[in-house]
C-alpha positions in Angstrom: 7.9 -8.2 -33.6 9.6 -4.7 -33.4 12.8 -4.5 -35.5 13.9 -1.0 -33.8 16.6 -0.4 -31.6 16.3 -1.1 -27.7 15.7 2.8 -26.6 12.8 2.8 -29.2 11.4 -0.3 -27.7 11.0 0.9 -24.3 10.2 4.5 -25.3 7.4 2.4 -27.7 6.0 0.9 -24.7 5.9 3.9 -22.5 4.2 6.2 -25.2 1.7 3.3 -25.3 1.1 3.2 -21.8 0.8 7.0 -22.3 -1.9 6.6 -24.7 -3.8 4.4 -23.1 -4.0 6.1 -20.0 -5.3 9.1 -21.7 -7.3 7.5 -23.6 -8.6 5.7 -20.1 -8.2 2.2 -21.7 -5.8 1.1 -20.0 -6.0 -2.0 -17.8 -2.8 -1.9 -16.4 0.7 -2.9 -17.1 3.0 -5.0 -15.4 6.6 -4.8 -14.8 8.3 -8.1 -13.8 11.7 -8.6 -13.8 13.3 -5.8 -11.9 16.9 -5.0 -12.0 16.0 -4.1 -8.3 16.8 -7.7 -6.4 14.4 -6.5 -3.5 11.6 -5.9 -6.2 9.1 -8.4 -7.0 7.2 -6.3 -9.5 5.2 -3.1 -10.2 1.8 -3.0 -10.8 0.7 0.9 -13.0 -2.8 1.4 -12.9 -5.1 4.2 -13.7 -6.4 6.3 -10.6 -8.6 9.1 -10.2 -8.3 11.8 -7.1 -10.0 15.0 -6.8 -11.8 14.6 -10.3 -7.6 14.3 -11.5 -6.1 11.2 -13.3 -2.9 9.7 -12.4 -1.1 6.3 -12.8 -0.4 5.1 -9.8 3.0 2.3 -9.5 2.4 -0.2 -6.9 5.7 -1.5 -6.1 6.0 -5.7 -4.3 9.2 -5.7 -2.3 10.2 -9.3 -1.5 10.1 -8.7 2.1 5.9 -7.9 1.7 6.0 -4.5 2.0 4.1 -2.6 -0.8 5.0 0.9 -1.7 3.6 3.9 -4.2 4.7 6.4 -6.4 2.5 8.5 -8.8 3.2 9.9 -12.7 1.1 12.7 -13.3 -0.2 12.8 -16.6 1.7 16.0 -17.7 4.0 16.4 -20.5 7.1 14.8 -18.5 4.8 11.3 -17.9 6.7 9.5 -20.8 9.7 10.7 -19.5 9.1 9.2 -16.2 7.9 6.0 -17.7 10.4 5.3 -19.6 12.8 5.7 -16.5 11.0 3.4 -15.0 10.0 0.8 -17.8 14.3 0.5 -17.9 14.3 -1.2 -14.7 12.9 -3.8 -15.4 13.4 -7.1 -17.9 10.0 -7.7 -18.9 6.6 -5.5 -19.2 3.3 -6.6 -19.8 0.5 -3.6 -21.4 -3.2 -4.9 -20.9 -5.3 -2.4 -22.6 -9.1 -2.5 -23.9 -7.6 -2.4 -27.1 -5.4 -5.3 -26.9 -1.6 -6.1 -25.3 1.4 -6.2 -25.8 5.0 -7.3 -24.2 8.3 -6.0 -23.9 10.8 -8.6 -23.2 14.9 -8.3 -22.4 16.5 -11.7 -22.2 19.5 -12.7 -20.2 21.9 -12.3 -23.0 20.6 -8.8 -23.7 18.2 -9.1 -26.6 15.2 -6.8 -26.6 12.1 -7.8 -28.3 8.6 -5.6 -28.5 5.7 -8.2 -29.0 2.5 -7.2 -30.1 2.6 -3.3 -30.3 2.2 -2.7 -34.1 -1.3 -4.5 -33.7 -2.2 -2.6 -30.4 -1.1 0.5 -32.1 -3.2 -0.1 -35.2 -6.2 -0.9 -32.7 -5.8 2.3 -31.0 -5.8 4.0 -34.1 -8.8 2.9 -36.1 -11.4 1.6 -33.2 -13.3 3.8 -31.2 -12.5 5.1 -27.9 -12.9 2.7 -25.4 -13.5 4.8 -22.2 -12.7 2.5 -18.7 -13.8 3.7 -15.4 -10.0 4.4 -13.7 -10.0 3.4 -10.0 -10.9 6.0 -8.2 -9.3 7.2 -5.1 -12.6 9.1 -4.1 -14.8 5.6 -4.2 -17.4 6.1 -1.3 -16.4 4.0 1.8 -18.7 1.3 2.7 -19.1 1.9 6.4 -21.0 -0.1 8.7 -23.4 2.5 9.6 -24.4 4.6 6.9 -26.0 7.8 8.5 -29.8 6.9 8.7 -29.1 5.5 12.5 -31.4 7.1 14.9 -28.6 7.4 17.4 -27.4 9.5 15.2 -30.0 11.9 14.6 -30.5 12.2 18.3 -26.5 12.7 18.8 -26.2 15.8 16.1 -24.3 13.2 13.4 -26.6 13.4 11.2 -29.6 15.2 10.0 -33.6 13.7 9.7 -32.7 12.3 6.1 -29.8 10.7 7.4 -27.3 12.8 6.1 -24.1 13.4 7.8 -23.2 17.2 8.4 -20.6 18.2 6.8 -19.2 19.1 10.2 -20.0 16.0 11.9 -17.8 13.7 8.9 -14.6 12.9 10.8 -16.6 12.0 13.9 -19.0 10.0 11.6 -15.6 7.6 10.1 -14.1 7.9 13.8 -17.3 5.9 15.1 -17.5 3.6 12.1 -13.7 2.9 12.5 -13.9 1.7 15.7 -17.1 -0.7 15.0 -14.7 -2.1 12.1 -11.9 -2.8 15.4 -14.8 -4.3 17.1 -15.8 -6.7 14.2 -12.0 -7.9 13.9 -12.0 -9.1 17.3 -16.0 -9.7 17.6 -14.7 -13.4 17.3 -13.1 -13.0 20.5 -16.3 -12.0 22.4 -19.5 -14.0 23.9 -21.9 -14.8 21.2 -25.8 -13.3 21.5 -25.2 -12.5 24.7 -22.5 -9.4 25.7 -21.9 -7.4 28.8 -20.1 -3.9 27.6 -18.3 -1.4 30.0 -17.3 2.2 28.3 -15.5 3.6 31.2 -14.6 7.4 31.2 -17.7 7.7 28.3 -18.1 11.4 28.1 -20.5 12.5 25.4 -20.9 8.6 24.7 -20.9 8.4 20.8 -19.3 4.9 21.1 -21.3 3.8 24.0 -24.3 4.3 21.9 -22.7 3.1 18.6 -21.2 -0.4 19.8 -24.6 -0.7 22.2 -26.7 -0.2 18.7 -23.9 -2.8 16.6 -24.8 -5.4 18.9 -28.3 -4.9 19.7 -29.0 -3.6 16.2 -27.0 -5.1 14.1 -25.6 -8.2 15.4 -28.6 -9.1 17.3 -27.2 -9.7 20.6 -28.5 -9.6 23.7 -26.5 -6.3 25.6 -25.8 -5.0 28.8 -23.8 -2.3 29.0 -23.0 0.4 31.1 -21.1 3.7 30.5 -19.3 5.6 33.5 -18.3 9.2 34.1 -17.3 12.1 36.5 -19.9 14.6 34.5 -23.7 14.2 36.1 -24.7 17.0 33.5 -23.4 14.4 30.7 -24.8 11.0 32.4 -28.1 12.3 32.5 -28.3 13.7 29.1 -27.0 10.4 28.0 -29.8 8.3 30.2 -32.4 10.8 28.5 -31.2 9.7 25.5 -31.2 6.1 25.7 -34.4 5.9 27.2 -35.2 8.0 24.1 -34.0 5.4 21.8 -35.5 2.6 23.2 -31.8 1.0 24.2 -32.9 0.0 27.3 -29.9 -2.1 27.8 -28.2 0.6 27.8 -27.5 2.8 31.5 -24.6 5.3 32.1 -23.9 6.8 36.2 -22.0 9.4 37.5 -18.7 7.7 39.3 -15.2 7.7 39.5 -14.2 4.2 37.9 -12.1 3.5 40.8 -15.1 2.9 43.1 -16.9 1.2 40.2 -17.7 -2.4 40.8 -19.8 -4.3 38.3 -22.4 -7.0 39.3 -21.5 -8.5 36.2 -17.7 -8.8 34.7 -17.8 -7.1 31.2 -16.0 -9.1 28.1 -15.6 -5.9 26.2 -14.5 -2.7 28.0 -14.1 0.4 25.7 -12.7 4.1 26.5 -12.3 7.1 23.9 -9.9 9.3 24.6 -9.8 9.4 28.9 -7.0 12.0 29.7 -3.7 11.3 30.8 -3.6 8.5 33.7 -7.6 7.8 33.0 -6.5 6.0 30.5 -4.2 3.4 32.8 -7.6 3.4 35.6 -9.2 2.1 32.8 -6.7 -0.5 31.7 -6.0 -1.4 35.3 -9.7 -2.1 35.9 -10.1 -4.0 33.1 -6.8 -6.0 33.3 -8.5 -6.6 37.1 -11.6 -7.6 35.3 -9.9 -9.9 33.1 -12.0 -8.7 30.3 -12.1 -10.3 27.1 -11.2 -7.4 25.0 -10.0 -3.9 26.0 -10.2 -1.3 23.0 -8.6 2.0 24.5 -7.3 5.2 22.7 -5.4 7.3 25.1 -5.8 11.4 25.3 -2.9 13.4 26.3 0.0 11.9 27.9 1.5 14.0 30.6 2.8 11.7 33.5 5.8 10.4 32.0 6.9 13.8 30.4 7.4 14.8 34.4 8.8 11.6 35.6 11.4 10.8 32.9 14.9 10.3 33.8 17.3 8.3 31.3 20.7 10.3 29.8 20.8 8.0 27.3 18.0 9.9 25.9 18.8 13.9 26.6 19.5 13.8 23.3 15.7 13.4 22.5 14.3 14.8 25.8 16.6 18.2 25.7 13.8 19.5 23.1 10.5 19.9 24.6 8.2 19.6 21.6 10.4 16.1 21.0 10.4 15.0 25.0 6.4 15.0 24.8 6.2 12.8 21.4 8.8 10.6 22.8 6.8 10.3 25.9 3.3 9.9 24.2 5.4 6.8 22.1 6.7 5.6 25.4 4.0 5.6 27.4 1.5 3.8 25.3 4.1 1.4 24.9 4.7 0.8 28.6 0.7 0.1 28.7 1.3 -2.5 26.3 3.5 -3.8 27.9 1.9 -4.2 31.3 -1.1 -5.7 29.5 1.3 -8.4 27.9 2.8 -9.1 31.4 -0.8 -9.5 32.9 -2.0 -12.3 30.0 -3.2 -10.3 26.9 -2.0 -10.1 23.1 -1.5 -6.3 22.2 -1.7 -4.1 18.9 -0.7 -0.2 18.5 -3.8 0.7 15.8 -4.4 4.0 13.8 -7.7 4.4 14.8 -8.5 7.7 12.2 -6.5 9.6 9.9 -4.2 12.2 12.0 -4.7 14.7 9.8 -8.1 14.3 11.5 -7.1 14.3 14.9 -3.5 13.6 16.8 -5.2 11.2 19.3 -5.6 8.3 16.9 -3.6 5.5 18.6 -5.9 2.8 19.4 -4.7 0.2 21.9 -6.0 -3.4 21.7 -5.7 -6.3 23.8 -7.0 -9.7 23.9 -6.8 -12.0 26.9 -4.9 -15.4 26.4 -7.5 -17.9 28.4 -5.1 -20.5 28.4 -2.4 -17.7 30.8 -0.3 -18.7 33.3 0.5 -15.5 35.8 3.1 -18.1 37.4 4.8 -19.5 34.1 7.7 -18.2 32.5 6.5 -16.3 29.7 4.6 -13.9 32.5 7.7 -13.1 34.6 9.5 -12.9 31.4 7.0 -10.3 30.8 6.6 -8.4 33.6 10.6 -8.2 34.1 10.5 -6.5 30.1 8.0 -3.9 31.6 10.3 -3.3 34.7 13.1 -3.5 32.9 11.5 -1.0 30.3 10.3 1.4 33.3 13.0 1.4 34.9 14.8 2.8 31.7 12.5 5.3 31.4 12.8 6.7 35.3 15.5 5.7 36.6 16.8 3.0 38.8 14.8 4.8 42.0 11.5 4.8 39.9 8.3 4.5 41.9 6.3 1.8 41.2 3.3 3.6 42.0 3.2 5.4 38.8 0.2 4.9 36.9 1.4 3.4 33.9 
């Protein structure tokens, strides 16, 4: 036990943490106890970015939420240790040379267990050099770049490498297979009929076509559907290309799109403006099992909004159109919650990627009631919600 004062105790423990991270055998250390009522505990681990080290503090908030803060390892990192060792009553160090414990009691007493021993450790044994957790570790995706679909689609290259170029389109695709998997529980088993509707250039179509043929081993019949003959028929070339003969895309406006068979997954990437509701509408009609849709730009209710209670907001135009981008997606939701689905607002890629990286989700209740309570209750929250938005004369005609 440590006979020094209480500053040298903690400013002990934080040098020693400070060691150990540059000496990369540190494990972590844990800081329980917190002053902080809100706090859990912290969690300091070493973490590697960009070939840089850091210690990163995980911070457990009572209410669930989890929250970061980094300490570089410069020449104020002690500094900022110690400020935050203070905060707390009790601190665990888990090295690869040993622990030790920092302990305040209730009445005040500070006690430093186990430090002379680690310090001894550190200063006769070899260096013990630990891997830090690195913030760079490669991503296990689904697909991995050796698809053919994605040789054919300019993705990647004949060894299967992803062009540089081609890398956030690459995680964009394999984020929304990891959205499909969530709610593949949800679906038909070995068996799936697939609508992408507004498909454009069709890297989904041809990525959820090849997870379920390919991967899952399903049985799939699906159909993409767009306004571009030049882009259905280079897509049909390239299917029949592939092989996926399950696989067809036609030239049609959805509206006049009728499938011989129902869909139970219906998927659209990034169908401008009031595409986007055609495609929820059909599929709401359809009542598809799941509807994955991430809307494009948003400019219907940006010339239809009418609520004073928000000039505030809508007085500034660059505000206006993120307000009504918010809004509008939210109204969708809404109307899909009135007609009998569970809805999510997802990030479906990083926006520093791309802006358009709202992914909406919805998942049809099979036990619904359209007459119950819980449906008008819903629908009158998506009037009620519209009306808001436009004005007590709005037209229900709008599209969303």
């Amino acid at each position: 036990m440590s006979e020094n004062t209480p500053r040298d105790l903690l400013e002990n423990i934080s040098r020693l943490i400070l060691s150990a991270a540059n000496r990369q055998t540190l494990r972590k250390a844990v800081f329980s106890k917190p002053d902080d009522k809100a706090l859990q505990k912290a969690v300091l681990t070493l973490r590697e970015s960009k070939s840089k080290r850091f210690l990163q503090a995980e911070y457990f908030h009572k209410d669930n939420k989890v929250t970061h803060k980094n300490i570089n390892l410069d020449s104020n990192a002690e500094k900022s240790l110690y400020e935050m060792a203070e905060n707390f009553s009790q601190i665990n160090l888990l090295t690869a040379d040993g622990d030790c414990e920092y302990r305040c009691s209730a009445s005040g007493k500070k006690v430093l267990l186990g430090a002379e021993k680690l310090e001894k450790r550190m200063e006769y044994t070899a260096e013990k050099l630990l891997s830090p957790i690195s913030n760079n570790r490669e991503k296990k995706y689904i697909l991995n770049g050796s698809e053919q679909f994605l040789k054919y689609l300019d993705v990647s290259d004949e060894n299967g490498r992803v062009y540089d170029r081609r890398q956030p389109k690459f995680r964009q695709i394999n984020r929304f297979l990891e959205l499909i998997r969530d709610v593949e529980d949800k679906l038909p088993k070995s068996e799936i009929r697939i609508c992408d509707l507004c498909c454009g250039k069709s890297y989904l179509s041809f990525a959820v076509y090849h997870y379920f043929s390919v991967v899952k081993g399903y049985t799939v019949s699906m159909t993409g559907v767009d306004l571009k003959p030049d882009v259905v028929e280079r897509c049909n070339k390239t299917a029949q290309s592939l092989g996926f003969d399950g696989l067809e895309f036609i030239c049609k406006d959805i509206n006049d799109y009728h499938p011989d068979v129902l869909p139970s997954l219906v998927i659209s990437l990034h169908a401008c403006d009031i595409a986007t509701d055609l495609v929820l509408t059909k599929a709401a009609e359809w009542k598809t099992d799941v509807i994955l849709s991430t809307p494009c730009c948003h400019h219907e209710l940006n010339h239809n909004i009418n609520c004073p209670e928000l000039s505030f907001i809508t007085d500034h135009s660059m505000l206006r159109q993120k307000l009504c981008d918010a809004a509008t997606d939210a109204l969708r939701l809404c109307r899909l919650e009135a007609q009998g689905y569970t809805v999510t607002a997802l990030e479906l890629i990083d926006p520093d990627e791309t802006p358009k990286n709202i992914m909406l989700r919805a998942v049809r209740k099979h036990n619904f009631d359209e007459n119950s309570k819980e449906a008008k209750k819903a629908y009158e929250k998506y009037l009620s919600a519209k009306k808001f938005l436009c004005g007590k004369d709005f037209d229900e005609k709008l599209h969303f």
